[in-house]
C-alpha positions as a Markdown table, in Angstrom:
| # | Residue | x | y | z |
|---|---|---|---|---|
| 1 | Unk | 29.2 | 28.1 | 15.4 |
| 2 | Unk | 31.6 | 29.6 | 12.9 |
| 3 | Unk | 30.5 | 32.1 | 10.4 |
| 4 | Unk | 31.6 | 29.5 | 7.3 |
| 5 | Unk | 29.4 | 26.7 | 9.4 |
| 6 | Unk | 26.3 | 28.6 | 8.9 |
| 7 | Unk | 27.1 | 29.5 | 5.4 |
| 8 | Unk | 27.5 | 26.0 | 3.9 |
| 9 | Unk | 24.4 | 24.8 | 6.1 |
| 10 | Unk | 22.4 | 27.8 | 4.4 |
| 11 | Unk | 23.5 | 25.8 | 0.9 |
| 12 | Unk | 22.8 | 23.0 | 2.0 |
| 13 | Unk | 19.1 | 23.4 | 2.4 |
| 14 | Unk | 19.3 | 25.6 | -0.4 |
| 15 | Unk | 20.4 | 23.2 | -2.4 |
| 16 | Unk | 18.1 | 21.0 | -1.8 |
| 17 | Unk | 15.3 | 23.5 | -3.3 |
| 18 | Unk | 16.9 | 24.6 | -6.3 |
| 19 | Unk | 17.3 | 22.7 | -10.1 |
| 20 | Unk | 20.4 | 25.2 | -10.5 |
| 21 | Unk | 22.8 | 25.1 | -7.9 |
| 22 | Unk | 25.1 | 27.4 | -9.8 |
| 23 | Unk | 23.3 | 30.8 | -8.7 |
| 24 | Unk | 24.2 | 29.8 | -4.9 |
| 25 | Unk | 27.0 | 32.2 | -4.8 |
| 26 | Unk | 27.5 | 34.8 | -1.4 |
| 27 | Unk | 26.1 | 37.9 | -3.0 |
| 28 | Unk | 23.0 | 36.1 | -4.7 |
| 29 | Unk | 20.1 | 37.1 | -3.5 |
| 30 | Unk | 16.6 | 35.5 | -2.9 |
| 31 | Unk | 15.1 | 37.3 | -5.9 |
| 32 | Unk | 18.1 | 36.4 | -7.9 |
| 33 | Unk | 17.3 | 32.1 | -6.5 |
| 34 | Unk | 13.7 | 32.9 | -7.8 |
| 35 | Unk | 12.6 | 31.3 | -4.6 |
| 36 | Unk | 8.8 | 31.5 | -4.6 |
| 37 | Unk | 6.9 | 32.8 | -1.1 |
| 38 | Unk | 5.9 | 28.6 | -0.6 |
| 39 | Unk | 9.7 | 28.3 | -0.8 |
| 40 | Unk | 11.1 | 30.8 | 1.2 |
| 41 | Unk | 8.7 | 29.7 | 3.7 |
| 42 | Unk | 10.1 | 26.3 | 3.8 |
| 43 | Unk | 13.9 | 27.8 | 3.8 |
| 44 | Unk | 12.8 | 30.1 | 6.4 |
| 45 | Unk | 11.3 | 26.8 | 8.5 |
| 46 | Unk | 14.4 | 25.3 | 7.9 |
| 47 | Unk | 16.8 | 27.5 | 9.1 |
| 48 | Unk | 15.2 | 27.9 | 12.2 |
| 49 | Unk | 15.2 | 23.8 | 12.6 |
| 50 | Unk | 18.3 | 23.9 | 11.9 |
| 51 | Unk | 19.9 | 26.4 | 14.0 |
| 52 | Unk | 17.3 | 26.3 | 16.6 |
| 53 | Unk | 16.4 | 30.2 | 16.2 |
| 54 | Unk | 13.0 | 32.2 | 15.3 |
| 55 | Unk | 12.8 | 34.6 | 12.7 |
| 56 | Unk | 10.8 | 37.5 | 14.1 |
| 57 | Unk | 7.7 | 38.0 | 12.5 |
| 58 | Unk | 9.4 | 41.6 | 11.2 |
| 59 | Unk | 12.3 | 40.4 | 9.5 |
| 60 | Unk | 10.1 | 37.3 | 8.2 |
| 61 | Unk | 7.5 | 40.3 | 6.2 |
| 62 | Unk | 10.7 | 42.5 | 5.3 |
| 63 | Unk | 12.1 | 38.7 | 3.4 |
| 64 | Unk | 8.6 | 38.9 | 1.5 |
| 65 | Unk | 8.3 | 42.0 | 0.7 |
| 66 | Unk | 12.1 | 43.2 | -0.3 |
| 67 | Unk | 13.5 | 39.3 | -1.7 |
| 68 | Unk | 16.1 | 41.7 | -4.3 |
| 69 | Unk | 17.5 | 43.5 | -1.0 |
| 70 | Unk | 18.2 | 39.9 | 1.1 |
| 71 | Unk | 22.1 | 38.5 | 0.2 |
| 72 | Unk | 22.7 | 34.9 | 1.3 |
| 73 | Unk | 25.5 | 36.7 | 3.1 |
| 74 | Unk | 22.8 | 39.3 | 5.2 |
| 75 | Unk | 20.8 | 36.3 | 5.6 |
| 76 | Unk | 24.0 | 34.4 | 7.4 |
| 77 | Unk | 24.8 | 38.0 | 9.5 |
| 78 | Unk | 21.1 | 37.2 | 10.8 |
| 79 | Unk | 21.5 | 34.0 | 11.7 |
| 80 | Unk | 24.4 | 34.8 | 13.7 |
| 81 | Unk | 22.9 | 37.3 | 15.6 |
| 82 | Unk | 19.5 | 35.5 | 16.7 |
| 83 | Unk | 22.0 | 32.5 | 17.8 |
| 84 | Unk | 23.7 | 34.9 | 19.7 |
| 85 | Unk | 20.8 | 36.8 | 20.8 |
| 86 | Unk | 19.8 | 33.6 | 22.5 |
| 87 | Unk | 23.1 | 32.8 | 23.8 |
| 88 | Unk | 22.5 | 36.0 | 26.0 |
């Protein structure tokens, strides 16, 4: 899957969360989409639906914990990775 692929199916289910859409933009970050921790579960759940992947527990607490520090685009770099981590 190509790297634009993932990104628009990242909006996509982001979209469907958010009132304002404009604030999906590549360097936003989750802080900046005000996501609560009920919401970033639920965007968390859907990305791994969607690209049949699983966060690791690790990288799930460092989302909590450090939201200002997460870019939509980091958060497309580890998508891409886990996908190919199972690849392998």
């Amino acid at each position: 899957m190509e790297r634009l692929d993932i990104q628009q199916r990242l909006h996509n289910a982001l979209g469907v969360m958010l009132i304002d859409k404009a604030e999906i933009r590549e360097d936003a970050t989750l802080k900046d989409l005000a996501l609560e921790d009920s919401e970033i579960d639920e965007l968390i759940d859907q990305l791994e639906f969607e690209f049949g992947i699983v966060f690791p527990t690790r990288i799930k607490n460092r989302i909590h914990k450090a939201p200002e520090h997460l870019t939509l685009q980091i958060l497309v770099d580890v998508i891409l990775v886990l996908m190919e981590n199972d690849e392998s």
